[in-house]
FIFIPA-944218 format. One record per residue (C-alpha): x, y, z. Coordinates in nm, 2 decimals. Layout:
<X=X&Y=Y&Z=Z> $
...
# end
This chain:
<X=2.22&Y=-1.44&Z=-0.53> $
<X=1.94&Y=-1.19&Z=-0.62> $
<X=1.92&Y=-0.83&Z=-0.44> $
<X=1.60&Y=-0.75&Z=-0.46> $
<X=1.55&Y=-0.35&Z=-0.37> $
<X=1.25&Y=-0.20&Z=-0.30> $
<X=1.30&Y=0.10&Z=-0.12> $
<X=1.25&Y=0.36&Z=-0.41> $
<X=1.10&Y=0.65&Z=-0.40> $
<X=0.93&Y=0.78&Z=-0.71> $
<X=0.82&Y=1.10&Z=-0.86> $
<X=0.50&Y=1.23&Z=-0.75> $
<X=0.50&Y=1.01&Z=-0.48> $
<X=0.47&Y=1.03&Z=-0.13> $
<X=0.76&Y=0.92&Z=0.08> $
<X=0.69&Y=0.64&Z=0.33> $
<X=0.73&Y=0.73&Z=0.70> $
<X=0.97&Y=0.49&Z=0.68> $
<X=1.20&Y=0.22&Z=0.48> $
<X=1.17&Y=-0.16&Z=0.49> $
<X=1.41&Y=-0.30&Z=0.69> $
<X=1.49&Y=-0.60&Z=0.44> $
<X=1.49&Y=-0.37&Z=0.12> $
<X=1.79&Y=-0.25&Z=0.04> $
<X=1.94&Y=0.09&Z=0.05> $
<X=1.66&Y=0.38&Z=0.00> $
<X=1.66&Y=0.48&Z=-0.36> $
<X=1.51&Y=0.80&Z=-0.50> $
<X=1.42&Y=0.88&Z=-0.82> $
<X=1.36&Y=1.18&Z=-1.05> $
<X=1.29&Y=1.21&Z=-1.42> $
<X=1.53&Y=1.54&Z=-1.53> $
<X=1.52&Y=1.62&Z=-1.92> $
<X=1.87&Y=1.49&Z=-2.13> $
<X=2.05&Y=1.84&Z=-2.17> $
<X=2.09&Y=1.81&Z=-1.77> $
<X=2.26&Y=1.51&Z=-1.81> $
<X=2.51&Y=1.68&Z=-1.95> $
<X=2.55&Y=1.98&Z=-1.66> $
<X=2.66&Y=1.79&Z=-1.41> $
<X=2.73&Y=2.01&Z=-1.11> $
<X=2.38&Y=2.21&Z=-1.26> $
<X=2.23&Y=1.87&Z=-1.22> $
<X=2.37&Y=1.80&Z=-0.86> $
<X=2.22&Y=2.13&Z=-0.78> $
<X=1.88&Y=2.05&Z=-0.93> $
<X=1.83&Y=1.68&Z=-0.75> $
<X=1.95&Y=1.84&Z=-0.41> $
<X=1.64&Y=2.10&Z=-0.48> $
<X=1.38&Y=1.84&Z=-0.59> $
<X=1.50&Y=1.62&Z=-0.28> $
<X=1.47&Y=1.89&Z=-0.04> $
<X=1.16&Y=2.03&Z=-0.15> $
<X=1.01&Y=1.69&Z=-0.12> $
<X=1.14&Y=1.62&Z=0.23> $
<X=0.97&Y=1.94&Z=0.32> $
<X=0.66&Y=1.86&Z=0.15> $
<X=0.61&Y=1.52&Z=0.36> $
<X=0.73&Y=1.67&Z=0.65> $
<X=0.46&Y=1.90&Z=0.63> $
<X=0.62&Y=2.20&Z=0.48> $
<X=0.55&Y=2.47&Z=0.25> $
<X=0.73&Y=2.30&Z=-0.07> $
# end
């Protein structure tokens, strides 16, 4: 059986206004440079940023 997802989000990409029902579970993603990878908590810290900020942006926000 093939899962086919498309419910990602990309960088520099608006977010939809909403997911496809049928595409699997939403998906974000954001290109970090390799030394993060090795901070993790740092790099928890830094996605929960980038995500908010983004929210905000499509929502209308200052971001």
């Amino acid at each position: 059986m093939c899962i086919r997802d498309s419910n990602v989000v990309w960088p520099r990409k608006s977010f939809p206004p909403k997911l496809a029902a049928g595409g699997g579970p939403g998906r974000w993603v954001e290109l970090v440079g390799c030394p993060l990878l090795e901070e993790k908590s740092y790099l928890q810290d830094y996605l929960n940023f980038r995500l908010r900020e983004r929210m905000q942006r499509a929502q209308g926000g200052e971001g």
